[in-house]
N, C-alpha and C positions, 0 to 999 in steps of 0.2 A: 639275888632275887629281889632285895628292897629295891637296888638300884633300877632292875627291869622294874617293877612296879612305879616305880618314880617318871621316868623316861616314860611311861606306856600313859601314867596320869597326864604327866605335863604336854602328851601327843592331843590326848583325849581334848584336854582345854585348849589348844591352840584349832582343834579342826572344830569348835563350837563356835569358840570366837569367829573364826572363818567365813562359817557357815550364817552365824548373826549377821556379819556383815553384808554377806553376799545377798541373805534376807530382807533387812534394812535398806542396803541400798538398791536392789531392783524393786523395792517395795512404792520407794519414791520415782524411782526415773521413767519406769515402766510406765505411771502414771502420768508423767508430764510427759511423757514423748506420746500417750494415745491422744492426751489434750490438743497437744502439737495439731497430731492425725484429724482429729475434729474441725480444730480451727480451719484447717486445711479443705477440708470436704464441704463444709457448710459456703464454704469463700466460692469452690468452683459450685455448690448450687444456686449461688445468688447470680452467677454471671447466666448462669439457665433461665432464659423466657418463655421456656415451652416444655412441658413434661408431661405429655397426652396419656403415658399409659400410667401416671402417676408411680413412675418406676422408684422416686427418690422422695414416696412420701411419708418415708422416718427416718429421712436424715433431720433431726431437730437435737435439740439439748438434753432432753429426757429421754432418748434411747441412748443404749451404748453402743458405742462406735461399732465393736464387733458385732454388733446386731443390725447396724446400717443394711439395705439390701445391695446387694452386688458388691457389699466389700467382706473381705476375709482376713481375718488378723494369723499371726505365727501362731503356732502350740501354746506357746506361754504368755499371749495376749499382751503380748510386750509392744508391739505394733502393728499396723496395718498392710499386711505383705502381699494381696492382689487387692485390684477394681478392676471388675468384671460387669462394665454395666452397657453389653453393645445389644444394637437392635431396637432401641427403645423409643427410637424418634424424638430424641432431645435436641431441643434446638436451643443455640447459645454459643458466648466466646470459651473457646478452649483455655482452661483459669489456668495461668502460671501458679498458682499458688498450688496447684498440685505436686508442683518442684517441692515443696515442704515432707512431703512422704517418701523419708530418703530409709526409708524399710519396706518399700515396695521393690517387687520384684514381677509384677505380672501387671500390664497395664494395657486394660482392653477396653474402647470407646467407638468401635468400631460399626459401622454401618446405623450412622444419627445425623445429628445438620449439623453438626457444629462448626463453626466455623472462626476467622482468622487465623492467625501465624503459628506456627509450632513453638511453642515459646522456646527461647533459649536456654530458659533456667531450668530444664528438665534433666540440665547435664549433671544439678546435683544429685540426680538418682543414680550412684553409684551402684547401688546392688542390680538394678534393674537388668532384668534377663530379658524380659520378653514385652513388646510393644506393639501393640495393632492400633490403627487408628485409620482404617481403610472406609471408604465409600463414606467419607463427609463431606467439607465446603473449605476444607483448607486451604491457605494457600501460602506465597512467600516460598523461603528457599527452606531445605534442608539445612540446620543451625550446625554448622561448624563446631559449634560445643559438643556434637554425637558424639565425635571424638574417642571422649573421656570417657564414655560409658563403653568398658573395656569388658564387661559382661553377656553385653548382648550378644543373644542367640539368635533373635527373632525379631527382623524390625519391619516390619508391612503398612504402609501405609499406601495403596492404588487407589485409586478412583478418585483422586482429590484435584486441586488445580497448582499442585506445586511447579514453582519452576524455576532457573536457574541451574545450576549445576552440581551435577553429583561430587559432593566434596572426598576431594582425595586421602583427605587427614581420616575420613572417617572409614576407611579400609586399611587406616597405615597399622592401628592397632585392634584388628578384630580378631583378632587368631580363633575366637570362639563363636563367630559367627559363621552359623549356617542356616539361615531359611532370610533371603532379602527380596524385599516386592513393593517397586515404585512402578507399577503400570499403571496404564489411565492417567498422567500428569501431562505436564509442558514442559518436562528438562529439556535441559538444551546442553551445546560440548558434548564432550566426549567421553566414553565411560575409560574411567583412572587405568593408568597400570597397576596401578597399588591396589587394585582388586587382588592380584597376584600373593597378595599377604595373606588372606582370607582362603587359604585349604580347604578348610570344612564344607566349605559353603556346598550344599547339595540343591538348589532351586535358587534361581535366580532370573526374577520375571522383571524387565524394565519393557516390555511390550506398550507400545502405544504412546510414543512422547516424542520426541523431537532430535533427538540423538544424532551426530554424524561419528563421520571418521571411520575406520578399523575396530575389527572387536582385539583387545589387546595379545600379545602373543602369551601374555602373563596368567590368561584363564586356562594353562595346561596345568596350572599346579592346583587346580581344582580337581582332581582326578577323581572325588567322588563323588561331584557333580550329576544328578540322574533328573533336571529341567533346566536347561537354556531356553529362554522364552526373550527373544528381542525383537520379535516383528513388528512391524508397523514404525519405525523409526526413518532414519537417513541413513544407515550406515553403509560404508561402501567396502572396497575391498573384495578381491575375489573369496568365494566358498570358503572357511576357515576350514581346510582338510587337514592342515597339520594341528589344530587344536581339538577336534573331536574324535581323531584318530587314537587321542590318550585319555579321551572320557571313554571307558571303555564300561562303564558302569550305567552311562546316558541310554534313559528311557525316553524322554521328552525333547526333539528338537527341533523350533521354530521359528525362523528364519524367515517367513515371507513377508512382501512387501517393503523391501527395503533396494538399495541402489547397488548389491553386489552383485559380482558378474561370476560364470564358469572360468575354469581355465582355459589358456591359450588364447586369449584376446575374445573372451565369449565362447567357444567354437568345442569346449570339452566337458561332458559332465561325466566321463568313468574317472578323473582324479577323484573329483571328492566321493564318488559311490564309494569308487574301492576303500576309501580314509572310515566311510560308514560302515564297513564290512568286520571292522573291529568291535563294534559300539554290538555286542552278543548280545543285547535283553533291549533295544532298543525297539520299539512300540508305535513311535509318531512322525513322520518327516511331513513340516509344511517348509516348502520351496517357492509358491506361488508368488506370483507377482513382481516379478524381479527380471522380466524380460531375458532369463535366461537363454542362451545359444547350446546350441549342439544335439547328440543324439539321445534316446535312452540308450544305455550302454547293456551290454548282458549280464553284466555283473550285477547287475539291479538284483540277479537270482538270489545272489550268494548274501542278501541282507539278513539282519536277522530273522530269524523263525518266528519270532512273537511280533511281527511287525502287523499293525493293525490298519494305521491310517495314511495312506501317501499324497500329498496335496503337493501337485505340479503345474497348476495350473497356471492363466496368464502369463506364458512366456512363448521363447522362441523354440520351443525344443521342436525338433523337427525327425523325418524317417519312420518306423512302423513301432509298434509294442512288440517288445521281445516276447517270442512264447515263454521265456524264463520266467516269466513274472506271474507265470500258473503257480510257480514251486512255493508261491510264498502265501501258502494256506491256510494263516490266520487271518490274511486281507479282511476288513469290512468295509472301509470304505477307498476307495482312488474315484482320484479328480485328476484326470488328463485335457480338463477341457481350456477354451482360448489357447490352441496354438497352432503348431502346423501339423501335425502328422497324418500320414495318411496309410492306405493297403488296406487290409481288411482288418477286422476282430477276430484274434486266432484262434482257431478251436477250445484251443485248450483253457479257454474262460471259462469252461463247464468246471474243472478242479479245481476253482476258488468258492469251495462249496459254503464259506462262512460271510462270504460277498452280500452287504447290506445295501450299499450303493455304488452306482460306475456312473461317472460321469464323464461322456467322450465329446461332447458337444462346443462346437465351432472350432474344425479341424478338417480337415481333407478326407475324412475315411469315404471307399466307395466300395460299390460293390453286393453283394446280400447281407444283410443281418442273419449271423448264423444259428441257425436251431441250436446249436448250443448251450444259447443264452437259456432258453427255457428250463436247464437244467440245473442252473445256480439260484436253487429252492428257496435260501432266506434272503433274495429281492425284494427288496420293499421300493427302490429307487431305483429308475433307469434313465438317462439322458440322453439320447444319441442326435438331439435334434443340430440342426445347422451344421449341416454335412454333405454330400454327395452320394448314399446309401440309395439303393435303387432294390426293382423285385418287390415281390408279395411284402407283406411283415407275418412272418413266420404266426400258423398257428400253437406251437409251441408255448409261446409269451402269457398262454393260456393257462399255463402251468406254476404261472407265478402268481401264486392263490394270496402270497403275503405282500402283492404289489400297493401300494398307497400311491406313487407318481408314476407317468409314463409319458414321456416325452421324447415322441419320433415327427414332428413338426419340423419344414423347411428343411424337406429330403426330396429324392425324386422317387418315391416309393409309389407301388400301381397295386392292382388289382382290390379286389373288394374289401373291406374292412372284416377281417375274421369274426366268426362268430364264436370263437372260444374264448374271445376278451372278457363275453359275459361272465365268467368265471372269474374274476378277479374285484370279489364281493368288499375289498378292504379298498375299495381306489377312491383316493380323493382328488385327483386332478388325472384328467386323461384329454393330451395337446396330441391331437391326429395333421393338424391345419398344412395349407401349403406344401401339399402334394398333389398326385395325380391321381386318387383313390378313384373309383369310380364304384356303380354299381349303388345300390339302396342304403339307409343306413338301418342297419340290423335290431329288429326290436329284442335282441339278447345284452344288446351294448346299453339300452336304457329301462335296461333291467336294474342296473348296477343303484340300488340304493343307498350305499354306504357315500356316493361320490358329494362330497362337499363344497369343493373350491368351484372349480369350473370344467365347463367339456366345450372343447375347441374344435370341430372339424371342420371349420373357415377354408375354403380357397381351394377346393379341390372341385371332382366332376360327378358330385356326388348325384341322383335322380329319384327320382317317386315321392311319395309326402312322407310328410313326418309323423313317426309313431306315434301313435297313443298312448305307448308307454312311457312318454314321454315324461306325462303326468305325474309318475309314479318317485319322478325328482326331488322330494320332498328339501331335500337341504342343500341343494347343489343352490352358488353363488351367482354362478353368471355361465351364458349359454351360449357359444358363437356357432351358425351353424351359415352363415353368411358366404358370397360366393359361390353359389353350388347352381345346381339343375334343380333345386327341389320345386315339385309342385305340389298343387291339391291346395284346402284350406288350413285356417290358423285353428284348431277346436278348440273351446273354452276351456277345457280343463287343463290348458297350460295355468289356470290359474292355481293348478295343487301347489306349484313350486313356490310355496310360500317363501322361500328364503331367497328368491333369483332377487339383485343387486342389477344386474347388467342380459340385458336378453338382445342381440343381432343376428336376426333373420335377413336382412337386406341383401341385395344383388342376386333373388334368385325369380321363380317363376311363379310365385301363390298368386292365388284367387279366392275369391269371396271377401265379405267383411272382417273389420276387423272388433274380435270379440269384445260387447260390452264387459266381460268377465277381467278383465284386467286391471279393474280398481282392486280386486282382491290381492292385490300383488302390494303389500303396504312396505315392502325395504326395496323396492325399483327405484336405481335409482336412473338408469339409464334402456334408451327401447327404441330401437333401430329398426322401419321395417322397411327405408328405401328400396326402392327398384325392381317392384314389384309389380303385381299386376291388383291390387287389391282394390275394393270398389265400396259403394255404399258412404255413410256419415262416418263422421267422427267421433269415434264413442264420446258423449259429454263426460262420461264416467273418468275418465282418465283424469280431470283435474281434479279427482278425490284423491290422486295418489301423492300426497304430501314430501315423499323424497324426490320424486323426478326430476333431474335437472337437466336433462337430455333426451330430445324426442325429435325424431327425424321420419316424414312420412312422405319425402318427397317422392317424385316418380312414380306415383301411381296415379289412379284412376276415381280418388274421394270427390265428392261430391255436394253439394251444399253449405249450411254455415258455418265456419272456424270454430267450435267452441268457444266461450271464455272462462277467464277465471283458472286458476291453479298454474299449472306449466303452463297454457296460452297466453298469460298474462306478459311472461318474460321470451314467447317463442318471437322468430323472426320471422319473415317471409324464404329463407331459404330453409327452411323446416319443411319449406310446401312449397317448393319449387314442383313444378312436372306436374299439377293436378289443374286442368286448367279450369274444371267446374266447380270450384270452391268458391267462397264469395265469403263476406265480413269487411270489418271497421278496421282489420290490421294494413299498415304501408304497404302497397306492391299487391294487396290483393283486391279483385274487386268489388266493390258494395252490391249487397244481396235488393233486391227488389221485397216489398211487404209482401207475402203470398196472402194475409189476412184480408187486405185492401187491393184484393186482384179485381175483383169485378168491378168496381168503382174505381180505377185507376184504367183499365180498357174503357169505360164510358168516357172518361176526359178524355182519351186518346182520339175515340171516333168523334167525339163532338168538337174537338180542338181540330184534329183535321177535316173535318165537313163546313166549319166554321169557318178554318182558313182556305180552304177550296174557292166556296164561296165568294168571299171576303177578295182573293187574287183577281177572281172573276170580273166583279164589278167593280172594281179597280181599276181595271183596263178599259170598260167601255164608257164609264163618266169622265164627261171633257173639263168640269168645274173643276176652279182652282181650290174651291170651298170645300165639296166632296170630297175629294183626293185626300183633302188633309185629315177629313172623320177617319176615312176609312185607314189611313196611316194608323192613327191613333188607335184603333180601333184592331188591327191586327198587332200593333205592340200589348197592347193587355190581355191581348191572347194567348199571344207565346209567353208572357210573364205568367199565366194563371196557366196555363200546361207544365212550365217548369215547377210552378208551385205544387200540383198535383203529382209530381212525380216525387216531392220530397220522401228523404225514408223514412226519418223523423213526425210522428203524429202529430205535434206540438207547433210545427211549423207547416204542412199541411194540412190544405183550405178540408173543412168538411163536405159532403153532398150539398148540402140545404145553403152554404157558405157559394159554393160555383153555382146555383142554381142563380143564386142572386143576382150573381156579377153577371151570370148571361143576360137576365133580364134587364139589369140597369144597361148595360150595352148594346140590347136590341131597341130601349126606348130612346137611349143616346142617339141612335142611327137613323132609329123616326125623326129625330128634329128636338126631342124631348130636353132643351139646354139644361134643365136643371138636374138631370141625372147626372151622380158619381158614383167613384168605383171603389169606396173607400173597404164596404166591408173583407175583400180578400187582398186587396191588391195595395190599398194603402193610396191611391193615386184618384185625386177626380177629375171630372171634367172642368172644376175652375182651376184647377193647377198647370193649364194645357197652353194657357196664353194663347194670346191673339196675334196673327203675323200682318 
């Protein structure tokens, strides 16, 4: 019993002592490693020359470090284990001395200016799990020292200027990294096979850099992989079918724009569909841009079921849409557009009833646009433009009440423009142009108040004026309704569309003037009304309109003087080609006559010709060598003081009372009167004339 009592005391004093010590000495270390953390913090705010939303204005001496904002110490305030300071608009050099917080474990500076090199010394943060340093000014290479940091989970830095190449050492030991994102740089080479070490990794986005080669065969041992994201790089190599055939896990797969080809020399795309046919939860294929060869294949059906978005576009694929591609009824968006296919749009479009956007444009499809379409209700996007589609356009299309775009332009499509279009109150771009539409254009179609962008019906055979409701445009940008038959006149209330940017009416058949009401138009910046039949002045109003920087009014029928001032100042004369009754001060066009000084410019005309009549007269029947010579002189100051009277200029044409004079000094000249001159208009006298 003593002995237990002894044994139990002398346990007692060794877990005290223990415990002293363990007291004692984190009582000091704790304290010099937060000091450490400070030094460290205050060092990278000094290298900071910008700190707009004042994010780091108690990092000083008198706060405590864990009080700092954006940093977060452990439980036992022993050190500093996140900096969490992104978004804040800090500009400055990214401070190596932040290598000094080697008890961090979370390091986010993400979306600031910061800028220069990644320092190298960050490889002493051994703990560090997690590193963002995305959307800043970085640049230089990824530091070979990453290495070391055998921790990381999470290393993102995109949107910066790095470049060089992805260092292979720094996948030789990641076994615990999963989430890597170098997109938006300049790398360059090849990405490692010793990606191949790194299993975990479930996203990996190097989109948008510089990249060649193969993607390695070593990304199968990533098999929990669910975002491959490499587009926009060099890489070549056909479709990697035997690597995504074992991500069977892959939701995200992005591939376009880069240099890989289909199988069989271009000419196959069901290998790698069918490699896709495993990937069961898969949600995203971009393929676009890669000049792909071959067909859609059938197998396209058998993708997965939660497939959302299919991006095909820009390439060679060629042949028809499988109807199988109805089965995949999560569809919201396919882009089929830039390439060759052709046949018609197969019925069965109607059962991709979650269909957000179809994009079939610039492709061979001919034939009708099927009513079908009208019945794939959450349309908001439709493209069918640049194709060989012919026939009515379905009123159906009417029914697509959640349409925003609709783009059936540079088709051979006829008959009249539906009036159920009116119905589609959510449209902000509606391209009709470069068809054979003919028939009126429908005041149900500029009804559409919601229309923002623009409304195109350019280059068809459209006839009769233009609505009234025209007006009712309030936010629509720009207006082409150019090429057509239209007549009648311009009416002012095309000035409601306060927001028009861009207005072409030209190459059709208007009449009447053109509305003073078009200064009220203050974000025009361009106004097209060539090849018209338009008639009257030129609104002066129009050089109130301070953005114009495009005005074209040739080919019609205006009249009188050029305006100045505002857009005439910088017009040329083929702005006004085709109007032959214009007149002004601008090159190429011709000077206007004073209409103030009409009546007094016809008296010099008759008195200069009655004068020089005369004057030819008695020219001819005096035989004197003496005479001959007044009367010379004498029809030369004539036509000099007619040329004068026609000045356009006030300041240099003679007044009334100014030519009365010159007559009379000239009729006493011609009496015999030597000592008359002809100084007051003419500048010239009779002792200037010399004697021969």
């Amino acid at each position: 019993m003593v002995f237990q009592r002894t044994i139990f005391i002398l346990l007692l004093q060794y877990l005290v002592i223990k415990s002293s010590q363990a007291f004692f000495g984190h009582h000091h270390s704790p304290h010099h490693s937060l000091e450490t953390d400070r030094a460290a913090l205050l060092a990278f705010k000094r290298a900071i020359i910008s700190d707009p939303n004042s994010t780091l204005f108690n990092w000083n001496d008198s706060t405590p470090v864990c009080n700092f904002s954006g940093v977060f110490c452990d439980k036992r305030h022993h050190r500093v284990e996140r900096l969490i300071v992104n978004g804040s608009g800090l500009v400055g050099l990214l401070s190596p001395f932040l290598s000094n917080l080697t008890g961090l474990h979370v390091l986010r500076l993400d979306n600031n200016y910061l800028y220069g090199v990644i320092p190298p010394e960050f490889s002493s943060l051994r703990h560090l799990k997690h590193i963002e340093l995305d959307v800043n000014n970085l640049h230089g290479p990824i530091p070979e020292s990453f290495s070391l940091l055998t921790n990381l989970t999470t290393v993102t830095i995109r949107h910066n200027k790095l470049n060089g190449t992805l260092p292979a050492s720094f996948f030789s030991n990641c076994t615990l990294l999963t989430n890597v994102d170098f997109a938006e740089n300049s790398l360059t080479g090849q990405i490692p096979v010793e990606i191949g070490n790194c299993p975990s990794i479930w996203n990996l986005n190097l989109y948008s850099n510089m990249l060649t080669g193969e993607l390695p065969l070593s990304l199968v041992n990533a098999s929990d992989m669910y975002n491959l994201d490499v587009e926009n790089n060099y890489l070549s190599g056909e479709l990697p079918s035997w690597i995504v055939e074992k991500m069977r896990g892959l939701i995200f797969l992005h591939l376009s724009y880069n240099n890989m080809t289909s199988h069989d020399g271009n000419r196959n795309l069901e290998t790698f569909f069918i490699s896709l046919t495993n990937c069961t939860i898969l949600r995203e294929i971009e393929l676009a841009g890669m000049n792909l060869g071959g067909r859609l294949p059938s197998s396209i059906s058998q993708l997965s079921a939660y497939l959302e978005s299919l991006s095909l576009q820009e390439n060679q694929i060629s042949g028809s849409i499988p109807p199988g591609l109805a089965n995949l009824s999560n569809l919201s968006t396919v882009n089929l557009s830039s390439n060759h296919l052709k046949g018609t749009i197969p019925e069965e479009i109607h059962l991709l009833s979650n269909m957000e956007q179809l994009f079939l444009s610039h492709n061979d499809f001919s034939g009708p646009i099927p009513n079908a379409l009208g019945k794939v209700a959450n349309l908001g996007l439709l493209d069918l433009s640049n194709n060989q589609f012919s026939g009515d356009i379905p009123q159906s299309l009417g029914n697509l009440t959640r349409m925003i775009s609709l783009f059936l332009n540079n088709n051979l499509l006829s008959g009249s423009i539906p009036t159920s279009l009116g119905n589609l109150t959510r449209l902000y771009h509606l391209d009709l142009s470069y068809n054979r539409l003919t028939g009126s254009i429908p005041r149900e179609i500029l009804g559409l108040l919601e229309i923002r962008m623009f409304l195109n019906l350019s280059h068809n055979q459209l006839k009769g004026p233009i609505p009234i409701e025209l007006s009712k445009l309030e936010n629509v940008q720009a207006i082409d309704l150019s090429s057509n038959n239209i007549t009648g006149n311009i009416f002012p209330q095309i000035s409601n569309c306060i927001s028009l940017t861009s207005l072409n009416i030209s190459h059709n058949a208007l009449e009447g003037q053109l509305p003073d009401s078009f200064n009220n138009l203050k974000n025009l910046e361009s106004l097209d009304v060539s090849r018209n039949h338009l008639t009257g002045k030129i609104p002066t109003s129009l050089n109130e309109i301070h953005t114009l920087i495009f005005l074209d009014l040739s080919f019609n029928n205006f009249d009188g003087r050029v305006p100045s001032g505002g857009i005439f100042n910088s017009l040329t004369n083929l702005s006004l080609l085709g109007n032959p009754h214009l007149c002004g001060s601008m090159p190429g066009i011709p000077s206007c006559w004073r209409k103030h000084h009409g009546l007094h410019s016809r008296m010099f005309v008759i008195i200069f010709s009655v004068v020089i009549s005369v004057a030819a007269f008695l020219t001819t029947i005096c035989c004197s060598p003496e005479v001959k010579k007044m009367w010379e002189v004498a029809i030369s100051e004539l036509i000099e003081l007619g040329i004068l009277c026609t000045q356009d200029s006030p300041s240099t044409r003679p007044t009334m009372l100014d030519a009365a004079d010159d007559l009379d000094r000239l009729k006493r000249y011609l009496s015999g009167d030597t000592t008359a001159t002809f100084a007051s208009s003419l500048g010239i006298s009779s002792s200037n004339l010399g004697d021969d």
